[in-house]
C-alpha positions as CSV (number, residue, x, y, z in Angstrom):
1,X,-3.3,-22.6,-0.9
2,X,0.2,-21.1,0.0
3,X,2.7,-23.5,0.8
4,X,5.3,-22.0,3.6
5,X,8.5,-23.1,4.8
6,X,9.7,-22.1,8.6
7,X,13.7,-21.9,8.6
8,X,14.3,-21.6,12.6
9,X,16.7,-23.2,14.5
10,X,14.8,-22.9,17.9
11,X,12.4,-26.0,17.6
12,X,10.1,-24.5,20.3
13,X,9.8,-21.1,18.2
14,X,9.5,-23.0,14.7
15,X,6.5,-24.9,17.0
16,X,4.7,-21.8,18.2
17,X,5.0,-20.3,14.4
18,X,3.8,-23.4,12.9
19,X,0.5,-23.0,15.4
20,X,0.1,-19.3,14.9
21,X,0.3,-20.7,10.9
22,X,-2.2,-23.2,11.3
23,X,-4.9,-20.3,12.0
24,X,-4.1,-18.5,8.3
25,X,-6.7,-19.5,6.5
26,X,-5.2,-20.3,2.7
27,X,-1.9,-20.9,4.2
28,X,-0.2,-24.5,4.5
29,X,3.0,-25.6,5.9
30,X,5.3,-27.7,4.0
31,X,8.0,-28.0,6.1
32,X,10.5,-26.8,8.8
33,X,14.3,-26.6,8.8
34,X,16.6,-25.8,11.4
35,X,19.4,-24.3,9.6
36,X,20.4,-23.0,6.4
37,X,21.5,-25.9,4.8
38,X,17.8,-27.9,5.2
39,X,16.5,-24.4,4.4
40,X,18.1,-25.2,1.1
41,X,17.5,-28.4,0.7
42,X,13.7,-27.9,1.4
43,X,13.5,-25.5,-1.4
44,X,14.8,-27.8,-4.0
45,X,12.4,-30.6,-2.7
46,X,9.5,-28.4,-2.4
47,X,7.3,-25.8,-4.2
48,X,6.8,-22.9,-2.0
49,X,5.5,-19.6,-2.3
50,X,6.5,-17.7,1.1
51,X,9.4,-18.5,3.4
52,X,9.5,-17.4,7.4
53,X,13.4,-17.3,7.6
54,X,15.4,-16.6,10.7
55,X,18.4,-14.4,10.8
56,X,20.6,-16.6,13.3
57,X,21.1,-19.8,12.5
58,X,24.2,-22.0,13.5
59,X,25.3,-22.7,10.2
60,X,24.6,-19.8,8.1
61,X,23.1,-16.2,8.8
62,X,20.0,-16.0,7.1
63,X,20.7,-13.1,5.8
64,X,23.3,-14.3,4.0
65,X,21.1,-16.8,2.0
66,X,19.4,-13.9,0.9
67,X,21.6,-13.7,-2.1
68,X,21.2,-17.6,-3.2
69,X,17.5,-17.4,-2.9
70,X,17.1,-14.5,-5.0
71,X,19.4,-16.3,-8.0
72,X,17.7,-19.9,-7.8
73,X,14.4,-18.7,-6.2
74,X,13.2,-15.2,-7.7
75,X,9.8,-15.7,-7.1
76,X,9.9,-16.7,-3.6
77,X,8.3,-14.8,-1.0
78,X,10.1,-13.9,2.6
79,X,9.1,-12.6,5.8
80,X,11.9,-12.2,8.1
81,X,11.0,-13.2,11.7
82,X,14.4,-12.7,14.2
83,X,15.5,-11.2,17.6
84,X,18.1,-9.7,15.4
85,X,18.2,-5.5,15.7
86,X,20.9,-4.7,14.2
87,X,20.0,-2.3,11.3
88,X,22.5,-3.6,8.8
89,X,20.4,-7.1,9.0
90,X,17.0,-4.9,7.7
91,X,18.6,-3.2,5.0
92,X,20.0,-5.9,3.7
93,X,16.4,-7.6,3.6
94,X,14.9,-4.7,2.1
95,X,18.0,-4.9,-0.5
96,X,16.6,-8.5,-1.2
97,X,12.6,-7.4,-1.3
98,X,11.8,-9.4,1.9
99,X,8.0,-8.7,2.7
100,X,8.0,-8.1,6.1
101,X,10.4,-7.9,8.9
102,X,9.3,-9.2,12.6
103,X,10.8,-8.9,15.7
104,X,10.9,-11.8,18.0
105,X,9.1,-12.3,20.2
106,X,6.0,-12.4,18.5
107,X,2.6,-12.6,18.8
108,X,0.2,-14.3,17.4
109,X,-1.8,-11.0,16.4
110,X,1.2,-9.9,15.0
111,X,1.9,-12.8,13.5
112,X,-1.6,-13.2,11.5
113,X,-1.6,-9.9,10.7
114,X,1.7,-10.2,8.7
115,X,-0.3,-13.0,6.7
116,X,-3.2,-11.2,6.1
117,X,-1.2,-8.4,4.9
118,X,0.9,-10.6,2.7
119,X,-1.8,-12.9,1.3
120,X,-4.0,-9.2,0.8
121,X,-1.4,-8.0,-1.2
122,X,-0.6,-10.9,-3.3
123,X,-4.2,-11.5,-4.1
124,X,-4.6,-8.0,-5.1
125,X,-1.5,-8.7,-7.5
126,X,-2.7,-11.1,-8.9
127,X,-6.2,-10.5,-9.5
128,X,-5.0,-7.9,-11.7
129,X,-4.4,-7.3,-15.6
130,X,-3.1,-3.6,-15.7
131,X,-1.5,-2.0,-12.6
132,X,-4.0,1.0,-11.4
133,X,-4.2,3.8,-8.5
134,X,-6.1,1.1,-5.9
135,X,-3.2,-1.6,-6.8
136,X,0.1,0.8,-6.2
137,X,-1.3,2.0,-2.7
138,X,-2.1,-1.9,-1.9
139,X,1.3,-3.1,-2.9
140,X,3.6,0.1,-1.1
141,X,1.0,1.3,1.2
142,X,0.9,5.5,0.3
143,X,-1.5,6.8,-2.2
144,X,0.2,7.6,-5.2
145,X,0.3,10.8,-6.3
146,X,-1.5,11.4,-9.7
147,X,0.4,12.6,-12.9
148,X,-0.3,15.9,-13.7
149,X,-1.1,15.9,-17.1
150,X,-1.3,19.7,-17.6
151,X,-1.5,18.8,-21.2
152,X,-5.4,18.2,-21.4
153,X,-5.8,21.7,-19.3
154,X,-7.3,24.4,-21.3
155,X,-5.9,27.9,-21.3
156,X,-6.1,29.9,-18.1
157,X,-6.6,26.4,-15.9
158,X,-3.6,25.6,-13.7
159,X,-3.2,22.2,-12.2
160,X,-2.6,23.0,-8.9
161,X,-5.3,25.8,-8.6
162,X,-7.9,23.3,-10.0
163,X,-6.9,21.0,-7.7
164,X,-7.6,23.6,-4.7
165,X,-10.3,24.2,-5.9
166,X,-11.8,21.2,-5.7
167,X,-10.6,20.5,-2.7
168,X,-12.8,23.4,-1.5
169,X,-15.7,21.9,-2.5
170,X,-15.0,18.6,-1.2
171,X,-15.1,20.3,2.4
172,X,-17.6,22.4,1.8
173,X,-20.6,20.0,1.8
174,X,-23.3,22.8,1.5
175,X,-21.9,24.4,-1.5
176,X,-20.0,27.9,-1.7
177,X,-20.0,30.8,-3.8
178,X,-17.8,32.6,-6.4
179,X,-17.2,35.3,-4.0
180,X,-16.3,33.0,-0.9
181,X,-14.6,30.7,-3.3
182,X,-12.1,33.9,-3.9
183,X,-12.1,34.5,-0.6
184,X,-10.8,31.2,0.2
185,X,-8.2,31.0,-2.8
186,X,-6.6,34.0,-2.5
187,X,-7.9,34.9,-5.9
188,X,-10.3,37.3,-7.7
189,X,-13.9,36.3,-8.0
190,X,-13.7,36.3,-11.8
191,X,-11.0,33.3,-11.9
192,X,-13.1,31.6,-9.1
193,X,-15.9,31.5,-11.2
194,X,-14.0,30.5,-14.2
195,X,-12.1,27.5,-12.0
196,X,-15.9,26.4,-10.8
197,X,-18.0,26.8,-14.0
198,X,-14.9,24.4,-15.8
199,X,-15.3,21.7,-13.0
200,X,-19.2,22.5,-13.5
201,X,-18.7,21.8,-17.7
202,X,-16.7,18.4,-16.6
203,X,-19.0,17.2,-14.8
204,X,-17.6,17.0,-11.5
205,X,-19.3,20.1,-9.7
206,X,-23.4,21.0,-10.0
207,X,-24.3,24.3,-9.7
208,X,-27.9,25.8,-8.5
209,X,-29.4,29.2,-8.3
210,X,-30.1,31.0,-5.1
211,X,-31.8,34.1,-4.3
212,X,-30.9,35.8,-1.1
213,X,-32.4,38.3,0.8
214,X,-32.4,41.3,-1.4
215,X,-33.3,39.3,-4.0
216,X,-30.8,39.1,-6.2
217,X,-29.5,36.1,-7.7
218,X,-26.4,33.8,-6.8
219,X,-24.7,30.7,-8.2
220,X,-23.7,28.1,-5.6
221,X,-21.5,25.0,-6.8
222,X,-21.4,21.8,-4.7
223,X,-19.2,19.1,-5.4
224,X,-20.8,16.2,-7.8
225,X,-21.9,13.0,-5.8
């Protein structure tokens, strides 16, 4: 169960939150404060996981307590939720590693769906051992870009060409040809062939004999399933 704190000095807001919150499954409020200094004060008294912080509040900007909770809280969690629009407010958040930033007024949708994202992700974080591929795009939400490890290539493979290649194939679901392989690389048939029978030797592309018209024999690769 998360434990959340709701720093908002509109009482009628910090209600409405506190009733989207209540439909979070996992997700438990452990208290409210109205300014920054209670904000404070609620963190010392409390073990909590994932603060909903307001920018304007009449004591202190809550972006300016961004600072102090990084230094005496580094593994706390924030979501900004604020009417503020001024840009220099969301850099500074992203500066601090807020989670999310919401503009008021918001929804409940919007509201659980930040949640969801934010419990999604920390579950995913800490389900995990070793960081991998799946984990990266979870956490900054782009597919990472493998390494190319040109290394392990033989001679006369090239990464990128490889990798057009089996692109190809992925699209082609009904299998292709040296010769229209070529056609569709921009390259002779021979390095075609050479490109397909290596993915064919890993394992990642089948191949299968036809026989056309005239009879004579052709080798069509298809992608591995």
């Amino acid at each position: 169960m998360l434990q959340v704190v709701i720093a908002e000095d509109d009482f009628r807001v910090a209600q409405i939150h506190e009733a989207f919150l209540e439909k979070v499954p996992g997700m438990k409020l452990v208290g409210k404060a109205a300014n920054a200094k209670e904000t404070r004060q609620l963190l010392d008294a409390c073990t909590v996981d994932l603060l909903l912080l307001d920018v304007y509040m009449p004591d202190q900007l809550g972006t300016e307590l961004l600072q102090y909770i990084r230094e005496n809280y580094p593994k706390l969690d924030i979501i900004m939720i604020t009417a503020a629009t001024d840009k220099a407010f969301l850099e500074k958040s992203l500066n601090y590693g807020v989670q999310d930033y919401l503009i008021k007024p918001v929804t409940m949708e919007q509201f659980q769906q930040s949640m969801q994202n934010y419990k999604k992700k920390k579950e995913k974080i800490e389900s995990r051992k070793e960081v991998d591929k799946e984990l990266l795009q979870e956490v900054f939400g782009t597919p990472r870009i493998e390494q190319k490890n040109t290394a392990t290539l033989p001679k006369g493979i090239d990464y990128r060409t490889l990798e057009k290649v089996k692109e190809m194939l992925s699209i082609e679901q009904n299998g292709i040809t040296s010769e229209q392989a070529a056609e569709k690389i921009g390259a002779s048939r021979t390095t075609a062939r050479r490109y397909l029978e290596y993915l064919v030797g890993r394992n990642e592309a089948v191949v299968e004999q036809m026989y056309g018209i005239v009879g004579r024999p052709e080798r069509r690769y298809t992608i591995k399933k």
